[in-house]
N, C-alpha and C positions, 0 to 999 in steps of 0.2 A: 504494500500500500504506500504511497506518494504521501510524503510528510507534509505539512502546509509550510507555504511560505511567506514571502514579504514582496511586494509590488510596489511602486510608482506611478502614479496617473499621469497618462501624457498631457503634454500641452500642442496647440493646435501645430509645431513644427514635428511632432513625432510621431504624426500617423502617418496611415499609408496615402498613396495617392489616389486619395479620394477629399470632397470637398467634406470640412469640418465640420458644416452641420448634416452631412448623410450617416458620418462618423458616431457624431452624438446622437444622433438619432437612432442606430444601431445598437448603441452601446445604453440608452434608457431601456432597451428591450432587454436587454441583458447577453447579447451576442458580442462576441471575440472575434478577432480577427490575425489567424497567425502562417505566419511563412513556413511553410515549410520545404525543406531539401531534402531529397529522393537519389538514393542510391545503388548500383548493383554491377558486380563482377562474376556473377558466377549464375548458370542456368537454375533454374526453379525445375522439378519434378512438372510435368501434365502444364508450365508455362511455357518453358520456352528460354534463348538467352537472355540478356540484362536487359537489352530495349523492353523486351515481350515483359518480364519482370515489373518496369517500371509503369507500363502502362496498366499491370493489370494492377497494379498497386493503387493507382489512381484513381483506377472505378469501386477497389475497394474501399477508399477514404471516401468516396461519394455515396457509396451504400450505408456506411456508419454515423447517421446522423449529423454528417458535415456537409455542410456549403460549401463545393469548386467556387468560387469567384475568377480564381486564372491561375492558367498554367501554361508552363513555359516547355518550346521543345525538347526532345531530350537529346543531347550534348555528350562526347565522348572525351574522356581524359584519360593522362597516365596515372595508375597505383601510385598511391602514395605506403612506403614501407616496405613488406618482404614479400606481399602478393604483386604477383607479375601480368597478372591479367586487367585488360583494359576495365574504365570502368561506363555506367550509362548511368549520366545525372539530369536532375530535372528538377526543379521549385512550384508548387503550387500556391495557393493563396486560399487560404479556407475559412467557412467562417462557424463557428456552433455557440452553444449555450455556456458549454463546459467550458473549466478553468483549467488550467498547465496541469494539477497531476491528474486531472480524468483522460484530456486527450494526451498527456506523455502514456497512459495503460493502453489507452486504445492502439497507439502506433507500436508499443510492444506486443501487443498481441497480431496486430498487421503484419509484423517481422516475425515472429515465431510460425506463424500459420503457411509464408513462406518461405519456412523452412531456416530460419537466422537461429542461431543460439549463441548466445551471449559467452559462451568462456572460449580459453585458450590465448591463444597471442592476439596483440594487438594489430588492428592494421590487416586482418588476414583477410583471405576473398571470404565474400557472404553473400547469399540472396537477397537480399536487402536493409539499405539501410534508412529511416527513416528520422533526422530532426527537427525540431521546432527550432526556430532560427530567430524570428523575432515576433513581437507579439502587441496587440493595440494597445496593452495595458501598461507597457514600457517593459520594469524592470522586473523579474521575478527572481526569488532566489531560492531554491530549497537543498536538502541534502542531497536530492536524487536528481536536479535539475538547475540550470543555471540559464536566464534567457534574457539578454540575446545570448544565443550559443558563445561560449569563449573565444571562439578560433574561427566564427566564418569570416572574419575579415581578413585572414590570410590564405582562405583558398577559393581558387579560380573557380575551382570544378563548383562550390557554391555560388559565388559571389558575380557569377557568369548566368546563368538562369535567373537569378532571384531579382539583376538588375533589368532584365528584358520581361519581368511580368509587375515587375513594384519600385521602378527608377526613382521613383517621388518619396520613400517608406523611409523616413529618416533612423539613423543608428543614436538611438538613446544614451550611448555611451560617450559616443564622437559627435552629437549633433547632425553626420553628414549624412548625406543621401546612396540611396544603393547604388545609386548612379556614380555619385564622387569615390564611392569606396570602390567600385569597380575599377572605375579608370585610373587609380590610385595603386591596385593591383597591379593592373596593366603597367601601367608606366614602371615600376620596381621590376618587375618579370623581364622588358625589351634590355633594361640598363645591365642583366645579369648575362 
């Protein structure tokens, strides 16, 4: 069970790109609005490879009581770590009722169902991976959950999707936009 945490309310620079009052009006219903990055290197069983993976992933987050609002193509990059297989990433945009530990259970059990299980070495190929990356409510903190994710501003293979469906969705931490943080990647990656 998902411990509770500590949040932050945005202010009108830290939502997504959407106008402020559709935001607030969203958020009187009591609806969330969170990014998430989709990931996979290794075939699923009766799926298929990582492309086939990620998209059946995505109708399974649409079946589970969340709202697609957008999703982004899916996008190939190198393994990061000691797995050697390519990977198929991709960012959606969801929106539900639930707060960070109900949909962090649901996207565990998304992953286990496709076959993920959580031990062994870090970094290794999996059928999928699924995080919450940023979220309407700003900051959240818990034992089992940190959001925004720690580390999506330093990788491509997220911060490549997540700007082509939520370029406006400012980073709570940085102030900047998916956009700034993207091209921000970019430029550090051509200089290397």
């Amino acid at each position: 069970s998902a411990s509770a945490g500590w949040f932050w309310t945005p202010s009108r620079e830290n939502l997504p790109g959407t106008r402020f009052s559709e935001m607030a009006e969203a958020d009187r219903a009591g609806a969330h609005r969170y990014l998430l990055s989709l990931g996979s290197n290794m075939r699923a069983a009766q799926i298929g490879g990582p492309r086939e993976v990620i998209g059946a992933a995505v109708a399974a987050l649409e079946v589970e009581t969340l709202r697609l609002l957008a999703r982004s193509p899916i996008l190939g990059s190198e393994p990061i770590g000691p797995s050697r297989r390519r990977y198929a990433n991709a960012a959606v945009v969801v929106e539900t009722t639930w707060g960070p530990p109900e949909l962090l259970d649901l996207l565990h059990r998304i992953e286990r169902a496709f076959g993920r299980r959580r031990t062994g070495q870090r970094w290794r190929a999996r059928p999928l991976d699924i995080d919450i990356v940023l979220w309407s409510g700003g900051i959240w903190v818990s034992e089992d959950l940190a959001i925004p994710h720690p580390h999506f501003r330093e990788r491509a293979f997220v911060m490549r999707p997540a700007a082509q469906i939520a370029p406006h969705w400012h980073d709570p931490i940085s102030g900047l936009t998916l956009r700034q943080l993207e091209r921000r990647l970019a430029r550090r990656a051509s200089r290397q």
